[in-house]
N, C-alpha and C positions, 0 to 999 in steps of 0.2 A: 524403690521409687526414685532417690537420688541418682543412683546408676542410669537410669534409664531419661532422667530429664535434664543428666549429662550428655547422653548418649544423642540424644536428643538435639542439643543446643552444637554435637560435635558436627551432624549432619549438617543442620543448616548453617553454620557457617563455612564448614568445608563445600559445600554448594553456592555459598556465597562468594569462597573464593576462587571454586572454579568457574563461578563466570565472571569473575574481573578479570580472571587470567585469559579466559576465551575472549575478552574484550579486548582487554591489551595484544591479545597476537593479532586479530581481526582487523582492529582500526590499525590503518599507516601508521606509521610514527608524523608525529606533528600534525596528528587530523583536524579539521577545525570544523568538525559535524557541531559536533557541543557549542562551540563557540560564534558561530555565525548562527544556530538556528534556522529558520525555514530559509534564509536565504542561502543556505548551502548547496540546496536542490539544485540553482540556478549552474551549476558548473561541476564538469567534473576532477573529481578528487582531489577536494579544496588544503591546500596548506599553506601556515603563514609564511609571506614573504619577509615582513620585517613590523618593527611596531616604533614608536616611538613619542614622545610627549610636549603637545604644543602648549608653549606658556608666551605671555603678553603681559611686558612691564611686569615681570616676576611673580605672576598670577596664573597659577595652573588652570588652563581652559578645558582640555583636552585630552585624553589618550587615544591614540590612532592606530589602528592595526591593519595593513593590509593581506590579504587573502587572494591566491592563483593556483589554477591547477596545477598540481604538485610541486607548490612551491616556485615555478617560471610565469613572473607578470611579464605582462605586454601590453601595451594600451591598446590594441586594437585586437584582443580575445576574453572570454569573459575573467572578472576578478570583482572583490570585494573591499569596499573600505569599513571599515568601524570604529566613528567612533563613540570613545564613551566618555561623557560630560561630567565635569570635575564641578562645575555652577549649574546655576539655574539658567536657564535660558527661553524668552517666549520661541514659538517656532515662526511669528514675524521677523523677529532678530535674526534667525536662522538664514532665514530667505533673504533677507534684507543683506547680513554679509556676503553671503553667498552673489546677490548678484553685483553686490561693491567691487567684488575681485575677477567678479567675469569682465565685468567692466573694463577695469584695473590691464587685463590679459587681452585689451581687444578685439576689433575685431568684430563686434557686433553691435545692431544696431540700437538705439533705442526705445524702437515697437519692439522688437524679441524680446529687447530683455525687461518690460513687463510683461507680458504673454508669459516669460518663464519667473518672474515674481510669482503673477498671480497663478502659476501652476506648483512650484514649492510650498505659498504660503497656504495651500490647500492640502499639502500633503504634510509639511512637519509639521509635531505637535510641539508643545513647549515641553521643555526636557530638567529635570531635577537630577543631581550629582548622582552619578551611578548606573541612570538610563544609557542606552546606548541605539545609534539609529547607524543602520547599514544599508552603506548604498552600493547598489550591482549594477557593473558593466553588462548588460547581459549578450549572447551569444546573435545577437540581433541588432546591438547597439545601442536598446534602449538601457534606460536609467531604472532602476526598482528598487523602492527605499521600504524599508522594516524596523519595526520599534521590537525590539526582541524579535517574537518569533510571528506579529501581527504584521502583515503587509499593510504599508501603508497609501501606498500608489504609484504609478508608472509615468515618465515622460519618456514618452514614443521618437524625440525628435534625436539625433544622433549626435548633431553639432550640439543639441545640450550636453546632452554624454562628454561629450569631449572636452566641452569647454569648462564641465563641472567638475570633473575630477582632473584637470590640471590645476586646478584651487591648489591641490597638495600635491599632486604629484607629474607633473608638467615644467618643462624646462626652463619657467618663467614664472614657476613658485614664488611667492614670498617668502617663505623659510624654506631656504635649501639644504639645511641639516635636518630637519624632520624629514623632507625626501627622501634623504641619501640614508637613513636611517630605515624607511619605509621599502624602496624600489633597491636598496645599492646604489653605493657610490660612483660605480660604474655605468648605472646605466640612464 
């Protein structure tokens, strides 16, 4: 009876291990399926480009990771940002920075940018340390934001796109070490 509910226990872990091993030869190296969740569909063959950690008067806000097909971001093809919130945050707040620094970047007017308040502060939710909400460039130019693996909603307008994620990674950043850390310093 021992023999056999070793025998037993040798199957299924040796089944176990041959599918991590089929997983590990299957997935690319540096896949980030697992790691962006349903918004990975949005592009293909997602790998991280770079990540790095926004802090404010020595208070950890932020982890940032960006995400491009295979690994080459462009602003103008699809990619992903994520981040993952180190505080509590309402998702008024969210929106509210957010559009401080569009502001901040230019360039738009003040009808837009409540039009896109009040279109953020409909989509984020407030976020507690560890949540993480990901926003896609999508292959269309829209915006598509995700709280794990829940879509949370779409802004259709391109100059949002564009204007939103030069927040972090646009030539005219605020932190331009989180950038160069996120896109390279070259680019």
């Amino acid at each position: 009876m021992v023999l056999q509910l070793t025998t037993h226990r040798f199957r299924w872990h040796g089944f176990a291990a041959a599918l991590l091993l089929t997983l590990a030869v299957t997935l690319p190296a540096g896949s980030a399926l697992a790691d962006l969740g349903s918004a990975a569909r949005l592009m293909p063959s997602p790998e991280l480009v770079g990540k790095g950690r926004m802090t404010f008067l020595g208070f950890k806000v932020f982890d940032a990771e960006l995400y491009a097909p295979e690994g080459n971001y462009s602003p103008a093809a699809p990619f992903a940002l994520k981040l993952t919130y180190l505080r509590s945050f309402k998702g008024k707040q969210i929106a509210e920075s957010s559009v401080k620094e569009i502001r901040r970047l230019g360039g738009v007017s003040d009808a837009q940018l409540a039009k896109w308040q009040a279109q953020m502060e409909a989509i984020f939710p407030s976020v507690t340390p560890g949540q993480s909400i990901t926003g896609v460039r999508t292959s269309s130019g829209h915006a598509e934001f995700y709280l794990g693996n829940r879509k949370l909603g779409t802004i259709t307008d391109p100059a949002f796109t564009k204007k939103f994620f030069s927040i972090w990674l646009g030539g005219n950043t605020r932190n331009p070490q989180l950038r160069a850390k996120l896109v390279g310093s070259g680019s």
